[in-house]
KOLBA-343895 format. One line per field, with one value per residue: residue number from 1; residue in one letter; chain; x, y, z of N, C-alpha, C in turn. Coordinates in steps of 0.001 Angstrom, whole numbers, always signed. Layout:
N
mivex = NUM	... $
marza = a	... $
bapa = A	... $
n.px = X	... $
n.py = Y	... $
n.pz = Z	... $
ca.px = X	... $
ca.py = Y	... $
ca.pz = Z	... $
c.px = X	... $
c.py = Y	... $
c.pz = Z	... $
***
This chain:
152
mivex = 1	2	3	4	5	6	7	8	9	10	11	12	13	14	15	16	17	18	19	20	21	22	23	24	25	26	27	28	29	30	31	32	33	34	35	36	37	38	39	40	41	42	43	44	45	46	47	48	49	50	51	52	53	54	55	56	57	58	59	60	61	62	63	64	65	66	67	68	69	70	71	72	73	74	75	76	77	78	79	80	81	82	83	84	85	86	87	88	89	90	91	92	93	94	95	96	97	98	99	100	101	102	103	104	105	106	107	108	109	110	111	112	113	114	115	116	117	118	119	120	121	122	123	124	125	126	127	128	129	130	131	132	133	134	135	136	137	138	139	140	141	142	143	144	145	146	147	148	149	150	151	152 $
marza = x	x	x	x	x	x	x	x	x	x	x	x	x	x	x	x	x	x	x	x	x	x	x	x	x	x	x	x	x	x	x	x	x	x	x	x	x	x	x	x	x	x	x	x	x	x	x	x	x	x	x	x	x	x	x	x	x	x	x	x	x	x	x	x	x	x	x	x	x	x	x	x	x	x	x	x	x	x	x	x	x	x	x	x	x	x	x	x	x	x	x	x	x	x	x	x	x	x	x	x	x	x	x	x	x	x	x	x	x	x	x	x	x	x	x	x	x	x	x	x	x	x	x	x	x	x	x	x	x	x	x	x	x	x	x	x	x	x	x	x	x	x	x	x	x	x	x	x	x	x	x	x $
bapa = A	A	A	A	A	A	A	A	A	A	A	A	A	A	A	A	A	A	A	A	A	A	A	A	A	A	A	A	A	A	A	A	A	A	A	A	A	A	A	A	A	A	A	A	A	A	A	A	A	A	A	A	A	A	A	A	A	A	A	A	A	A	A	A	A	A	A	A	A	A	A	A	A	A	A	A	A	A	A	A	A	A	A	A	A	A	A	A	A	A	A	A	A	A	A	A	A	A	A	A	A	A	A	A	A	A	A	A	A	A	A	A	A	A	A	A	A	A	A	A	A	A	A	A	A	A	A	A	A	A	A	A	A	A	A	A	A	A	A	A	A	A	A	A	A	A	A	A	A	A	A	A $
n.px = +17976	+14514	+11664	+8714	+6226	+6856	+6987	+9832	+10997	+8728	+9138	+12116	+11967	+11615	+13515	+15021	+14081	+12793	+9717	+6651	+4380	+2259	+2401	+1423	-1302	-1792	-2183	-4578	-6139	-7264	-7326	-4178	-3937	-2100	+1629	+3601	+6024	+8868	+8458	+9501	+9185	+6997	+4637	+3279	+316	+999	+3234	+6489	+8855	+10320	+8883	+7266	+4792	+1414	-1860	-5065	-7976	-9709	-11295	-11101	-11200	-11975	-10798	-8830	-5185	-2945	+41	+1602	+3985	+4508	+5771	+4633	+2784	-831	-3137	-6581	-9952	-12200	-13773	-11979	-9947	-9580	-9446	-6705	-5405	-5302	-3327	-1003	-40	+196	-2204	-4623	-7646	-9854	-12253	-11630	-9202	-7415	-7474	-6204	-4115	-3083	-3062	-1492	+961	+1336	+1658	+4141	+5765	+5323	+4540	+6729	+7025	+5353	+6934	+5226	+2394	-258	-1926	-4632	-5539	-7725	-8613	-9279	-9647	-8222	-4961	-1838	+1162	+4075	+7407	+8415	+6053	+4043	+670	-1445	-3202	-6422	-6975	-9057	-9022	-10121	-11229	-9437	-5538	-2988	+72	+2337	+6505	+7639	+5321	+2416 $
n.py = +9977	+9742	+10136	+10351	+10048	+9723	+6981	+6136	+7284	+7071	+3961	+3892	+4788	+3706	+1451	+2792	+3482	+5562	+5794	+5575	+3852	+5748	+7386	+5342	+4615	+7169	+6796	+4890	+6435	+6522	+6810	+6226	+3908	+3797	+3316	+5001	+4148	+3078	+1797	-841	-3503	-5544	-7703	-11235	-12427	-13343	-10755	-11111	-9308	-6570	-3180	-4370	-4820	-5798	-7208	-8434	-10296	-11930	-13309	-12483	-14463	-13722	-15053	-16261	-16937	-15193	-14614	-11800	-9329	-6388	-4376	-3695	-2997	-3951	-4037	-4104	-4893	-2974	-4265	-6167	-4297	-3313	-5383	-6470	-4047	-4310	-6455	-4616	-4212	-1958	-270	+229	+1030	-973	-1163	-2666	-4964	-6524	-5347	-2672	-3169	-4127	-1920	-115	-1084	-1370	+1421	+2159	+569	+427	-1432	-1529	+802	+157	+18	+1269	-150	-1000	-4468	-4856	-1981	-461	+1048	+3573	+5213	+8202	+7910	+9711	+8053	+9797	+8748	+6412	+6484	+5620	+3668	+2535	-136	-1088	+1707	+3436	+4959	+6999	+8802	+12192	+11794	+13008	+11816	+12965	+12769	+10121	+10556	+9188 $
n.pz = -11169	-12114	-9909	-10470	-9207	-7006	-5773	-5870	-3541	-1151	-741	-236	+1867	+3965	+3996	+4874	+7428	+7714	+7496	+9375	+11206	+11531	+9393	+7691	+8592	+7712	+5034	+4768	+6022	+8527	+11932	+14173	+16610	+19568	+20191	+17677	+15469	+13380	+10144	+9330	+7711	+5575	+6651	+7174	+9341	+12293	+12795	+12794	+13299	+14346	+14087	+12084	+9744	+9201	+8351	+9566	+9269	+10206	+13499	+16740	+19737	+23403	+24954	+23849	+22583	+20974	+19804	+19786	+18220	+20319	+19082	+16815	+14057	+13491	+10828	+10901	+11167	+12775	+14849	+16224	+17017	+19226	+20855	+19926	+20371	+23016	+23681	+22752	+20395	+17721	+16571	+13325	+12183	+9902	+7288	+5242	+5869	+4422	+1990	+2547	+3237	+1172	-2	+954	+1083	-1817	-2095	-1427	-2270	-5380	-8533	-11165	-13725	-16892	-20212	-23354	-24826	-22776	-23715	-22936	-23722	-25409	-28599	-31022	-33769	-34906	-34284	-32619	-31720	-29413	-28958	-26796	-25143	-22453	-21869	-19603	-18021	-19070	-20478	-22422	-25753	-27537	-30541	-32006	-31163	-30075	-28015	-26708	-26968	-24523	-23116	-20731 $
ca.px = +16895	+13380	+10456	+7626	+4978	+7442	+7269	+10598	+10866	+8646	+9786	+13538	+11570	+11216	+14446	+16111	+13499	+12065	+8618	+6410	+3218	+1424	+2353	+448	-2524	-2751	-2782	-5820	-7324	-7701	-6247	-3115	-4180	-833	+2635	+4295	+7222	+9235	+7736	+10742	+9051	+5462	+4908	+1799	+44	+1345	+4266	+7340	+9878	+10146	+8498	+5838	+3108	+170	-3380	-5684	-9308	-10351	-11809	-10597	-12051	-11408	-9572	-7276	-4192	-2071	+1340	+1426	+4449	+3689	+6487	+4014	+1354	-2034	-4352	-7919	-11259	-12752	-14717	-11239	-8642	-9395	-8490	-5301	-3819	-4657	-2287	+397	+404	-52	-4013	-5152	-9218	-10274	-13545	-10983	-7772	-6463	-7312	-5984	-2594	-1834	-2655	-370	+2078	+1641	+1743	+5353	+6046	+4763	+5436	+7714	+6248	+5949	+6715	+4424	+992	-833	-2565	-5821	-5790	-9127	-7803	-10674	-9883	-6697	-4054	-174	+2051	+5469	+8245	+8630	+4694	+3165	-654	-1573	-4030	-7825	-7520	-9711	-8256	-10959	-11273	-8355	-5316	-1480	+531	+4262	+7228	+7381	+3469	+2068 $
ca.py = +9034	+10712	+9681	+11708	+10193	+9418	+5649	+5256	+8179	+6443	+2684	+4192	+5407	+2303	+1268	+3749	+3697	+6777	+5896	+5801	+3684	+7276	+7592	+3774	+5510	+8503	+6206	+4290	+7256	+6084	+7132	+5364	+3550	+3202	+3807	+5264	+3706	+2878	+763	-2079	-4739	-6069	-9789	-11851	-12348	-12620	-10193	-11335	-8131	-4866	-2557	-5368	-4043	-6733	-7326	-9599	-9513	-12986	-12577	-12806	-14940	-13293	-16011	-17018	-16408	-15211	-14102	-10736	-8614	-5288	-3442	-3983	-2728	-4430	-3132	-5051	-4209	-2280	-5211	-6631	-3174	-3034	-7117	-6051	-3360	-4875	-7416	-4072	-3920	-530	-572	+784	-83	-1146	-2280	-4048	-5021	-7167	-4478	-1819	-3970	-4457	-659	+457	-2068	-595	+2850	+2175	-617	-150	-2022	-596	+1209	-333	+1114	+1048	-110	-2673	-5077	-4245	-1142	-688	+1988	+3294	+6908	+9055	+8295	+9573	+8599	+9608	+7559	+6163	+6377	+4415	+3169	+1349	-1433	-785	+3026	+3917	+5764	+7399	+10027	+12207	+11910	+12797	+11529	+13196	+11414	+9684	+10676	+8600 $
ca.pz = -11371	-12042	-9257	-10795	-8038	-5382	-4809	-4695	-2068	-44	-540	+455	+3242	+4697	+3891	+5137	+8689	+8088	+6828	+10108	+11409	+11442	+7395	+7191	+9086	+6524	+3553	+4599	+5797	+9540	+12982	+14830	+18268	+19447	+19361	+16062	+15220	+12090	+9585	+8923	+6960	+5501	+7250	+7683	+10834	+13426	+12574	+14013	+13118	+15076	+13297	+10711	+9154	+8826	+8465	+10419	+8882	+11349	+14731	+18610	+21117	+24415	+25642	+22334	+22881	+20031	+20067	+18367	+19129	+20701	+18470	+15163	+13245	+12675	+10224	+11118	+11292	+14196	+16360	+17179	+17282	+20722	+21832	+19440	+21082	+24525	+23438	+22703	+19369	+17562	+15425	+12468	+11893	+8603	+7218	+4715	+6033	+3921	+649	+2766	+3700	+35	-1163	+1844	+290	-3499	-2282	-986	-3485	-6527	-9363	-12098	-15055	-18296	-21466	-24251	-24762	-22581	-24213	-22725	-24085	-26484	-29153	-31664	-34242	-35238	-32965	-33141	-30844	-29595	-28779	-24869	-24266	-21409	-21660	-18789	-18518	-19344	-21101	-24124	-26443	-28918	-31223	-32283	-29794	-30217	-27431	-27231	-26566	-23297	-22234	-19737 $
c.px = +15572	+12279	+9538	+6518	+5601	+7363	+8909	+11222	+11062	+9061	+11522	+13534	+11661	+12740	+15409	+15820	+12926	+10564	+7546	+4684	+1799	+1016	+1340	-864	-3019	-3425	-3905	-6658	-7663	-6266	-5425	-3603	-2352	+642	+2927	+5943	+7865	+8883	+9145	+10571	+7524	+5485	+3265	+1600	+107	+2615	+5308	+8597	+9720	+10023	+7397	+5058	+2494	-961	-4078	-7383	-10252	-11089	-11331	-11088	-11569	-10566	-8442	-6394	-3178	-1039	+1496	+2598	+3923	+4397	+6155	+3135	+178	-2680	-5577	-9418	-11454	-12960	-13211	-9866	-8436	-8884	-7129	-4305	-4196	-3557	-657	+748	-205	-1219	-3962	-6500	-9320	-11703	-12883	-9795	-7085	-6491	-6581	-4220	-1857	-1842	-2091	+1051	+2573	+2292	+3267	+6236	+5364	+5409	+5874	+6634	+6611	+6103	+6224	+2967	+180	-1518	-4134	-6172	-6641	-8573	-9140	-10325	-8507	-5728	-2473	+49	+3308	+6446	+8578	+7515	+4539	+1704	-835	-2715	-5327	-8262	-8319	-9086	-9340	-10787	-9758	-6866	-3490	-848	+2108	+4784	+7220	+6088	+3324	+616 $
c.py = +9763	+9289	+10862	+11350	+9532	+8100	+5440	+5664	+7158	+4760	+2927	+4523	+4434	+1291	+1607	+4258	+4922	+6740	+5341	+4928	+4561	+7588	+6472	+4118	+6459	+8352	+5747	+5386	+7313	+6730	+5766	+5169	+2900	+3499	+3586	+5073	+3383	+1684	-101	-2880	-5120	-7715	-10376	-12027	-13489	-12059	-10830	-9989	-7076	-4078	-3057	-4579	-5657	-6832	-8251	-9143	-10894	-12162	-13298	-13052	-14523	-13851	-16579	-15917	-16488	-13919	-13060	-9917	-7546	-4014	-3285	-3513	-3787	-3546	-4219	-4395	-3915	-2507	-5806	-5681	-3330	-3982	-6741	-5573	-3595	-5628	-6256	-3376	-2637	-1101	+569	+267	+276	-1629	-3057	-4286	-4892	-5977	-3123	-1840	-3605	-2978	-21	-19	-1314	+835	+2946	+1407	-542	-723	-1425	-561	+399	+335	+417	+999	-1340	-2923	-5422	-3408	-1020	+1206	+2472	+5289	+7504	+9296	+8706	+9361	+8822	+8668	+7714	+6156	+5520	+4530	+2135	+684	-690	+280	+2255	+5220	+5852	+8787	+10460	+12294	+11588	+13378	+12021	+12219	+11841	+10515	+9489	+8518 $
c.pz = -11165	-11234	-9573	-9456	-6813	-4879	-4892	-3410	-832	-54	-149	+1776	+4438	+4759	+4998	+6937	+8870	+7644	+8601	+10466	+11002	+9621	+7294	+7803	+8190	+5386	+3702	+5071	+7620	+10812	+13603	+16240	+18748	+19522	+18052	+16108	+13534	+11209	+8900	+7853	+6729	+5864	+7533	+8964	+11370	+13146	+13545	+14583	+14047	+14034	+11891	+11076	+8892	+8788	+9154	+9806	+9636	+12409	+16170	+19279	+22146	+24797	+24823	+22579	+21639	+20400	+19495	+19316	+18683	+19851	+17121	+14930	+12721	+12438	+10661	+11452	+12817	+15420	+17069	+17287	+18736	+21571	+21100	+20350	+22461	+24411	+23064	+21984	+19122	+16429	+14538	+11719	+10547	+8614	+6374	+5044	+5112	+2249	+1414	+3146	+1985	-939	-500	+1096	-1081	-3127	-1871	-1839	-4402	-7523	-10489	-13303	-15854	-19285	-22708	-24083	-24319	-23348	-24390	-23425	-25335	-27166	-30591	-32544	-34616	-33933	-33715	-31856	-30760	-29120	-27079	-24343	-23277	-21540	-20703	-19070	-18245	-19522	-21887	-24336	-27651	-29573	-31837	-30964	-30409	-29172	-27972	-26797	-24514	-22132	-21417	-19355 $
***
């Protein structure tokens, strides 16, 4: 089975318990407050799983008391990482969570190629192509331009 950019690597990764809080830290770019543990499952907040990944992009009144277990990942912005992982859990600061939740998500899950030519696609000049291409959504395609088989 050919993975040319490795999602299903890493979505087996996760599967399989080897894909790592620390890895969900590299993708957004940001350090781990926290233990690193195995990333199990993506869940909304308040994770309940050992090992959830989630986002929280709200805010923490000192005294609100939410249940968050301490064996999970929140991604959340900065002002409340720190009421987070008093509460246990393992942090990762965002200025966007919730966009940083779901391109952690893609980058482990993405969704399956299509084959052919989206429908978006704005096409304009001497094209060939070969057979099995993929065009994803919102190329241009101008001038002269011959695509072999199964290009991408």
């Amino acid at each position: 089975m050919k993975d040319p950019d490795g999602s299903l690597r890493r979505g087996l990764q996760i599967m399989m318990g080897k894909a790592t809080f620390s890895d969900v830290a590299a993708i957004i770019g940001s350090a781990l407050v926290g233990r690193d543990r195995p990333v199990s499952a993506f869940e909304p907040f308040p994770p309940q799983q050992d090992g959830a990944v989630a986002f929280f992009s709200g805010e923490l009144a000192p005294h609100e008391t939410i249940a968050i277990n301490a064996r999970c990942l929140i991604i959340c912005r900065p002002e409340v990482a720190g009421a987070i992982s008093k509460r246990g859990a393992s942090v990762v600061s965002s200025d966007y969570p919730k966009f940083d939740f779901a391109r952690v998500h893609r980058e482990f899950f993405p969704p399956p190629p299509t084959k052919g030519i989206h429908p978006s696609v704005e096409m304009d000049g001497d094209l060939i192509f070969g057979d099995g291409i993929e065009i994803g959504p919102g190329s241009l395609l101008s001038g002269r331009i011959k695509l072999g088989d199964g290009c991408r």
